[in-house]
KEDO-651670 format. One line per field, with one value per residue (C-alpha): residue number from 1; chain; x, y, z. Coordinates in steps of 0.05 Angstrom, whole numbers, always signed. Example, Ala and Ser with C-alpha at 12.3 -4.5 7.8 and 13.67 -1.06 7.14 Angstrom:
# KEDO-651670
resi = 1:2
chain = A:A
c1 = +246:+273
c2 = -90:-21
c3 = +156:+143
# end
This chain:
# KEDO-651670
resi = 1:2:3:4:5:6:7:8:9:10:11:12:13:14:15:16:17:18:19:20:21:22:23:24:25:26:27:28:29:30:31:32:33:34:35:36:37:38:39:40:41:42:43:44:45:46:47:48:49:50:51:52:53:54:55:56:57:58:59:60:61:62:63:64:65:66:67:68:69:70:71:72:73:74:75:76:77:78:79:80:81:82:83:84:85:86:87:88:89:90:91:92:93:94:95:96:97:98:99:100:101:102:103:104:105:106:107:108:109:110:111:112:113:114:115:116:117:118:119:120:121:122:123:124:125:126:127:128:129:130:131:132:133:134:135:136:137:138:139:140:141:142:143:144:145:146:147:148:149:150:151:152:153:154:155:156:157:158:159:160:161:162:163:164:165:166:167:168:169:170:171:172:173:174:175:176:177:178:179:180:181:182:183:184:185:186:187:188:189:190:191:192:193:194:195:196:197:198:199:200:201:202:203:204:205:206:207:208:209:210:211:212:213:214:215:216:217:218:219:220:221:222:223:224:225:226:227:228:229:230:231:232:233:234:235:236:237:238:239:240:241:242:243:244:245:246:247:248:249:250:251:252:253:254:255:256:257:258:259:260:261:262:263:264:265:266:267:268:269:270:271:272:273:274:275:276:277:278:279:280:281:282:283:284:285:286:287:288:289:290:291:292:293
chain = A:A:A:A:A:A:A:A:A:A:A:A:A:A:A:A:A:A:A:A:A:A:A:A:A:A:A:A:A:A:A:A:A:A:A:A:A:A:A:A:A:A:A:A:A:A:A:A:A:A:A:A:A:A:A:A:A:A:A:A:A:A:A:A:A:A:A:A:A:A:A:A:A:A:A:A:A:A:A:A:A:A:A:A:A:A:A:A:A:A:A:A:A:A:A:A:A:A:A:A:A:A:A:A:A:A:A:A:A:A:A:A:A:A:A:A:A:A:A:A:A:A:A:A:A:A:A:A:A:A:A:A:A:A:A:A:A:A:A:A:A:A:A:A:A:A:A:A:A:A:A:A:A:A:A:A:A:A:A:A:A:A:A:A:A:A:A:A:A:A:A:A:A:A:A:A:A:A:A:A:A:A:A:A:A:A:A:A:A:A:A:A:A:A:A:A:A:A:A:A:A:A:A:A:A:A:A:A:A:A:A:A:A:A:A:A:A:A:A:A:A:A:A:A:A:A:A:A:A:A:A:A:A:A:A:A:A:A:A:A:A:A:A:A:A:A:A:A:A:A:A:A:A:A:A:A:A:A:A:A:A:A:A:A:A:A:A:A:A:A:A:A:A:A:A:A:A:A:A:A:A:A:A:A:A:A:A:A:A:A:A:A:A
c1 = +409:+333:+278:+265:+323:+326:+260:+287:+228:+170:+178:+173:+92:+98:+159:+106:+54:+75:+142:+112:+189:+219:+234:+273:+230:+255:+243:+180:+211:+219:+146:+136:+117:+128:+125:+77:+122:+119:+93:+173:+156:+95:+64:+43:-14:-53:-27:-79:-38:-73:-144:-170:-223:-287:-277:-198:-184:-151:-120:-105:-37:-4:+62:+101:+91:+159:+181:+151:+78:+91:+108:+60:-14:-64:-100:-35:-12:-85:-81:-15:-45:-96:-46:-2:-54:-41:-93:-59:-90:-77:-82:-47:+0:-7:-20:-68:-59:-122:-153:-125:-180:-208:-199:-272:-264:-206:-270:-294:-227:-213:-281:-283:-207:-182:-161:-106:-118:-130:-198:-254:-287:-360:-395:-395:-315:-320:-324:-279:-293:-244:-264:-263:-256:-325:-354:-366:-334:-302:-324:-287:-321:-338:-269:-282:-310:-281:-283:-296:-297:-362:-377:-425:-449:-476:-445:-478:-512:-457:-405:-362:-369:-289:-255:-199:-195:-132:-141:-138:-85:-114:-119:-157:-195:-229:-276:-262:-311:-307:-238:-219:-157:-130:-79:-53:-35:-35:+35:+26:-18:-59:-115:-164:-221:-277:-324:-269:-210:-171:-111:-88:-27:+8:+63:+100:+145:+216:+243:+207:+197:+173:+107:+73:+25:-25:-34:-90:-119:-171:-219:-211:-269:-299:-291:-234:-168:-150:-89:-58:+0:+40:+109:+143:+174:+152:+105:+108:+176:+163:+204:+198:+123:+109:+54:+19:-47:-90:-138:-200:-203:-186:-142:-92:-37:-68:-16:+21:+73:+80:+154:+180:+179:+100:+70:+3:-44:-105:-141:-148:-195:-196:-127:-85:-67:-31:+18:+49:+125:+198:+255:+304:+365:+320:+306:+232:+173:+127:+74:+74:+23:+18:-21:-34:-60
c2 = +302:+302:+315:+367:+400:+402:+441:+506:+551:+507:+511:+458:+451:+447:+400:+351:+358:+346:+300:+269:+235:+278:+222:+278:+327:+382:+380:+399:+457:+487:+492:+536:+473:+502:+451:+450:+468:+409:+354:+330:+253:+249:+175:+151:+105:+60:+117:+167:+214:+267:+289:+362:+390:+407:+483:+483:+511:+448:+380:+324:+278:+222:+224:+158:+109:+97:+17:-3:+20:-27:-91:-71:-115:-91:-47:-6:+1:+27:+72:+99:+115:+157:+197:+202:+245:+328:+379:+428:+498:+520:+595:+599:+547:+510:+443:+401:+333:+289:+289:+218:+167:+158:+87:+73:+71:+19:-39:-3:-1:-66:-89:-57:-36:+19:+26:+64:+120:+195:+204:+230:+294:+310:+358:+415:+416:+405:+330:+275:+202:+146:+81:+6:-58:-69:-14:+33:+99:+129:+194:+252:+324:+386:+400:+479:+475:+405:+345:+277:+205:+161:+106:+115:+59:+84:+136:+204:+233:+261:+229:+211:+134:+135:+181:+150:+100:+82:+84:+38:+45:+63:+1:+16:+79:+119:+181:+223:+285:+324:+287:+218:+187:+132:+89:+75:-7:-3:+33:+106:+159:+209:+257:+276:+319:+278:+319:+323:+279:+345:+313:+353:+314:+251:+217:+153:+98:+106:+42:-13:-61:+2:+20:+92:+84:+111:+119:+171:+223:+280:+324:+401:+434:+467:+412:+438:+414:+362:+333:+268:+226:+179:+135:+99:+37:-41:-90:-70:-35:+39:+97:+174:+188:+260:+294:+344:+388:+381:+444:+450:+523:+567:+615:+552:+521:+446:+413:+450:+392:+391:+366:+301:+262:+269:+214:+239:+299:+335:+400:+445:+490:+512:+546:+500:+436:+391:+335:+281:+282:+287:+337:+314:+301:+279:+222:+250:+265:+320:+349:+404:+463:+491:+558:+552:+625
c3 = -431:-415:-457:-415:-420:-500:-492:-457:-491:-478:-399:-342:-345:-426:-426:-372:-424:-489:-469:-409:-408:-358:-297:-258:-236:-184:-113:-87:-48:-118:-133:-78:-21:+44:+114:+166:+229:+272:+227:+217:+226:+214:+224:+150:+178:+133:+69:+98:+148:+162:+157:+142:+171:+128:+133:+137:+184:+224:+206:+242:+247:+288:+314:+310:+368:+413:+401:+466:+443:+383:+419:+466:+477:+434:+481:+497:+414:+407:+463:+450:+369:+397:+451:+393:+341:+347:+325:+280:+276:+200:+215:+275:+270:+341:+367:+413:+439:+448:+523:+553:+546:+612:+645:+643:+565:+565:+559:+500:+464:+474:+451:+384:+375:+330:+255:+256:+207:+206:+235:+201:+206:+226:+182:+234:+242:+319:+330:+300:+289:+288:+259:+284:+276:+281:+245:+305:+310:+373:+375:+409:+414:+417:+398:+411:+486:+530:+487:+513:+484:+460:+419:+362:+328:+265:+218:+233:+166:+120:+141:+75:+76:+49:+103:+125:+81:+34:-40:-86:-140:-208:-261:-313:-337:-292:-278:-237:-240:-301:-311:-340:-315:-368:-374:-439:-449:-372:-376:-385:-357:-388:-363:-412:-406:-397:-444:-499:-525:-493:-462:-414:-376:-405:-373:-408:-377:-377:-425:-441:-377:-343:-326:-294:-229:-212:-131:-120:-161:-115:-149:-131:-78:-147:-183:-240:-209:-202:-155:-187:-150:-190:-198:-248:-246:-258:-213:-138:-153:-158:-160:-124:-126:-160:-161:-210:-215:-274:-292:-333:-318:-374:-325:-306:-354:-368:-321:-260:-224:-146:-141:-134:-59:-65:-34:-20:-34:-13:-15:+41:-11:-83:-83:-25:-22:+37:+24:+59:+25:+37:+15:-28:+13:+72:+110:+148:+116:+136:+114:+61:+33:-29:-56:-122:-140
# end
């Protein structure tokens, strides 16, 4: 029997907080996650799959590439990543393939390649960037009236010098806004209030060659929440990823989990998240939204 399930009174949220031993926790589909239509397959990238726009309202994906785009020449595996990205409308649930890039662009693609990753979002919602090799961005835009492809050499003001890249895992101790994820002996997990010795979410390896890791960890729009993705297991070896919400507000319970299958979280605003996971009982992944209030 669980540790969990000796605690019947103290609840699921409770039984994560003060036991932190529960290695079972339900599906995600039990904590209210409900899929994107569509995204079934969903490409997982470089570990960033999608990429949400700055006022929500749209998110971009890949589909995966067919095996002869992969043993392909470069130029084709690029071009077949950027046919294979859909724009998907959050509010009205519909999607939009990329405009073909023209043949007069093939020189520039080939020049300074493509990282293939979720692009990143200009600051006006309208006009993506994708990164290269060399630094460069291919830019595609105005999304709203007939977008068409550019290269821009520099990073246009705002842009969020870390779109699109992969997180590191968490090693030691670390900030992260008004939150300080630790890890105890570089085994456990805890999340502490950073103004306080408050600890607000604790989670502690499973026997003793095991270890709990820390993959990513986003701060909340406002600044309160906090999204935390994590495994146990030992070295490289890691088990199902979960995922959890950690609060500050006085409103929330200190620790709210997401489900197991979690691999990776990100806010659409305050109250909504979006996940890359999979279904127990399921080979695809997709991607997943959550309300919280």
């Amino acid at each position: 029997m669980s540790n969990c399930a000796c605690l019947p009174r103290l609840g699921l949220v409770a039984c994560l907080l003060l036991t932190a031993g529960c290695g079972n926790d339900p599906d995600l589909l039990a904590f209210g996650a409900r899929e994107l239509p569509g995204t079934v397959d969903a490409d997982y990238l470089t570990a960033r799959p999608f990429s949400v726009s700055p006022d929500a309202s749209m998110l971009v994906f890949a589909t995966p590439l067919v095996p002869e785009q992969h043993d392909g020449e470069v130029l084709e595996f690029d071009r077949g990543r950027l046919e294979s990205f859909r724009i998907l409308d959050l509010e009205t649930g519909s999607k939009t393939a990329f405009p073909t890039l023209p043949p007069t662009h093939s020189e520039m693609l080939e020049r300074y390649g493509l990282l293939h990753e979720a692009p990143c979002w200009n600051a006006d919602s309208h006009t993506l960037l994708f990164r290269t090799r060399s630094r460069s961005y291919l830019k595609l835009g105005p999304l709203h009236a007939d977008p068409t492809w550019s290269l821009v050499r520099e990073a246009p003001a705002g842009l969020d010098p870390e779109c699109g890249k992969r997180s590191a895992p968490f090693i030691g101790s670390r900030a992260v806004g008004r939150f300080r994820v630790e890890r105890p002996d570089g085994k456990a997990l805890r999340v502490r209030h950073a103004e306080s010795s408050q600890v607000l979410f604790e989670v502690r390896p499973e026997g003793a060659n095991t270890q709990v890791t820390v993959s990513d960890a986003r701060l909340s729009p406002g600044g309160d929440r906090l999204a935390i993705v994590y495994s146990r297991g030992l070295g490289s070896f890691t088990g199902k990823a979960h995922a959890a919400v950690v609060s500050t507000r006085a409103d929330d319970a200190p620790a709210r989990p997401l489900g197991s299958g979690v691999l990776i979280v990100d806010w659409l605003d305050q109250r909504r998240l979006v996940g890359y996971a999979r279904p127990d009982g399921r080979r695809e992944y997709a991607l997943f939204t959550w309300m919280l209030d």
